[in-house]
C-alpha positions in Angstrom: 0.0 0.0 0.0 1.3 3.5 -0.6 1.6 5.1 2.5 2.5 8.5 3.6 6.3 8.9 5.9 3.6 10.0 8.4 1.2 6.8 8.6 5.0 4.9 7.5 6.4 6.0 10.9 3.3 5.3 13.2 3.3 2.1 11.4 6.5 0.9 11.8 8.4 -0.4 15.5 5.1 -1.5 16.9 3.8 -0.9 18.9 6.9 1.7 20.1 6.4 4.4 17.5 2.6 4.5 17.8 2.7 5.0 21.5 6.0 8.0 21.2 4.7 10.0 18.2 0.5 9.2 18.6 -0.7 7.7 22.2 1.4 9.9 24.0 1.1 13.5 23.0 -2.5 12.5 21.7 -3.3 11.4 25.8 -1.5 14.7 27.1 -3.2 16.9 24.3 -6.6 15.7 25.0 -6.1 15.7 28.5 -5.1 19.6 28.1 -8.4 19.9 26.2 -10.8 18.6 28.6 -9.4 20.1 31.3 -9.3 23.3 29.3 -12.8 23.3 28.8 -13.4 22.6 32.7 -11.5 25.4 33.9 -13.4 28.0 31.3 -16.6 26.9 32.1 -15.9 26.8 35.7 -13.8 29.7 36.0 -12.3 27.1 38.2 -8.2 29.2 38.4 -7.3 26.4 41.5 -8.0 23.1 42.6 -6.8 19.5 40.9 -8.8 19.9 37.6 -6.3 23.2 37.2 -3.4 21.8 38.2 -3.9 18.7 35.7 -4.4 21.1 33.0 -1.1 23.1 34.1 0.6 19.7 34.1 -0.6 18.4 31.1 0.3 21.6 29.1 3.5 21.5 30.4 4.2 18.5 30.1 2.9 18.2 26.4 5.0 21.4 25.6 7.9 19.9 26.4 7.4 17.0 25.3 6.8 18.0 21.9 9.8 20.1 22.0 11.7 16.9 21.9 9.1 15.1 19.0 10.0 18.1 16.9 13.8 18.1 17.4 13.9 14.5 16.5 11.8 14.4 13.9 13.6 17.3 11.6 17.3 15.7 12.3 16.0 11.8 11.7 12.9 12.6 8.9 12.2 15.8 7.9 15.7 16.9 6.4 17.1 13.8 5.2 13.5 13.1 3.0 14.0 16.8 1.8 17.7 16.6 1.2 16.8 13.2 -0.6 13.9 14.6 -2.5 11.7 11.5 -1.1 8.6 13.2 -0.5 5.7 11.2 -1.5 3.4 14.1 -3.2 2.4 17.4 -1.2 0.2 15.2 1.0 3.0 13.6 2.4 4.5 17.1 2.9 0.9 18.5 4.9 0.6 15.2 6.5 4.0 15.5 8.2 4.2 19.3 8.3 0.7 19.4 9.8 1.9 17.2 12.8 5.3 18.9 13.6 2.9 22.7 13.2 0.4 21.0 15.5 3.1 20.7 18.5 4.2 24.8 18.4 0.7 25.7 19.9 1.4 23.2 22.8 5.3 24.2 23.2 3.7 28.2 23.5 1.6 26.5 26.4 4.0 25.0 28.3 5.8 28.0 27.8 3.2 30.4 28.9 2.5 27.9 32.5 6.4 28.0 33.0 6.0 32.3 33.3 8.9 32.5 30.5 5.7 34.6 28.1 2.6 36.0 29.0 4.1 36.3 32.7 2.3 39.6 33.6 -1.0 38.8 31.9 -4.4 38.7 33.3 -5.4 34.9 33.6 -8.1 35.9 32.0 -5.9 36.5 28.9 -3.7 33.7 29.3 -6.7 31.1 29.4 -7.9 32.7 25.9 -4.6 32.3 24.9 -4.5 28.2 26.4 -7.7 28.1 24.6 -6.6 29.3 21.1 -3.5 27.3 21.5 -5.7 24.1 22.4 -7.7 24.9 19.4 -4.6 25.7 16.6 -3.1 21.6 18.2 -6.5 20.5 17.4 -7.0 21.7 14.0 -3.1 20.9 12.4 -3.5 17.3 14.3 -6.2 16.5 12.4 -5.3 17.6 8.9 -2.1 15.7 10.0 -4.1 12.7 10.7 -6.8 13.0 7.5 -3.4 13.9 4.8 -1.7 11.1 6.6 -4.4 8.1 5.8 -4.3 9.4 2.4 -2.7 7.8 -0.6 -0.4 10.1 -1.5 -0.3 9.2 -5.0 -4.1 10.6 -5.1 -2.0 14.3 -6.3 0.3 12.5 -8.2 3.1 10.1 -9.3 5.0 8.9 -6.5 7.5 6.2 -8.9 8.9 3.6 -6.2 5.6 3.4 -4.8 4.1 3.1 -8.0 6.4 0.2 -9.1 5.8 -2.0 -5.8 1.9 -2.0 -6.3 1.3 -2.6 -9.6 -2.3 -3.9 -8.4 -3.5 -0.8 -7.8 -3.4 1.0 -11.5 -7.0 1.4 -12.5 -7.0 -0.6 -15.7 -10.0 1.2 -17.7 
C-alpha cells in the first residue's frame, strides 16, 4: 500500500512508534483539552482539575519540543535533502503534525511564566484556549493527509512500481 512517511512512521516499531509520536502526546493533548474546557466553564483558576491542565500543558510542551527536534534531524531533512517526498500530502501530513506541537510548546511555555508572565489569567486562558484549538485543527489535517494515498496528487514512482495492483485498468 502507498503510504504517507507520516502513517509509515506510526506504522512501523510497533507498537513503540505508535505510543511516542501518537498515544502519548495525543493522551496529554486531550487531557489539556478537557481540562481546558473545565477550567473555562468553571472559572475554576485552583484546585486539581487546574493543576492537571497546568501539568498536562506543560508536560505536552515539552514533550513535543523533543518530538519536533527528533523528527527534523532523523525525517524531515534527510527526505527533503533526498527529495523522497511522496506528493504534497506527504508534505501536509507530516508538516501538519510537527505545526500541531508549536501551539502546545507556547503553552507550556506560557505555565512556565517565560511569556505572558504579567497577563491577566483571563488572557492567558484565551490564549491556552486558542493554542488548544490551533493543536487540534493541524492534528487532524495531519491525521486525514496522513491516511491518504499520496499518489491521489500525483506520481509517487517507487511506490508506483511496488503495487502494480493498484493501477486502475479502464
Amino acid at each position: 500500500m502507498n503510504m504517507t512517511h507520516y502513517m509509515e512512521l506510526l506504522a512501523s516499531n510497533q507498537p513503540w512508534n505508535l505510543l511516542i509520536f501518537m498515544a502519548v502526546p495525543v493522551i496529554l493533548a486531550e487531557t489539556l483539552a478537557i481540562t481546558e474546557l473545565y477550567v473555562l466553564f468553571t472559572r475554576t483558576h485552583q484546585g486539581w482539575v487546574h493543576g492537571l491542565n497546568r501539568a498536562a500543558g506543560v508536560t505536552v510542551g515539552l514533550y513535543f519540543i523533543g518530538v519536533i527536534i527528533y523528527l527534523m534531524n532523523t525525517a524531515v531533512l534527510p527526505i527533503t535533502k533526498a527529495g523522497e517526498w511522496r506528493t504534497i500530502i506527504d508534505v501536509i501530513a507530516v508538516g501538519s503534525y510537527l505545526i500541531g506541537g508549536l501551539p502546545l510548546i507556547y503553552i507550556a511555555v506560557q505555565e512556565l511564566g517565560l511569556v505572558n508572565s504579567t497577563a491577566a489569567d483571563e488572557q492567558k486562558r484565551k490564549v491556552h484556549a486558542i493554542c488548544v484549538a490551533l493543536f487540534l485543527v493541524f492534528g487532524h489535517i495531519a491525521m486525514i493527509a496522513g491516511m491518504l494515498d499520496p499518489t491521489l496528487l500525483g506520481d509517487v514512482t517507487k511506490a508506483s512500481e511496488e503495487m502494480p495492483m493498484m493501477h486502475n485498468h479502464q
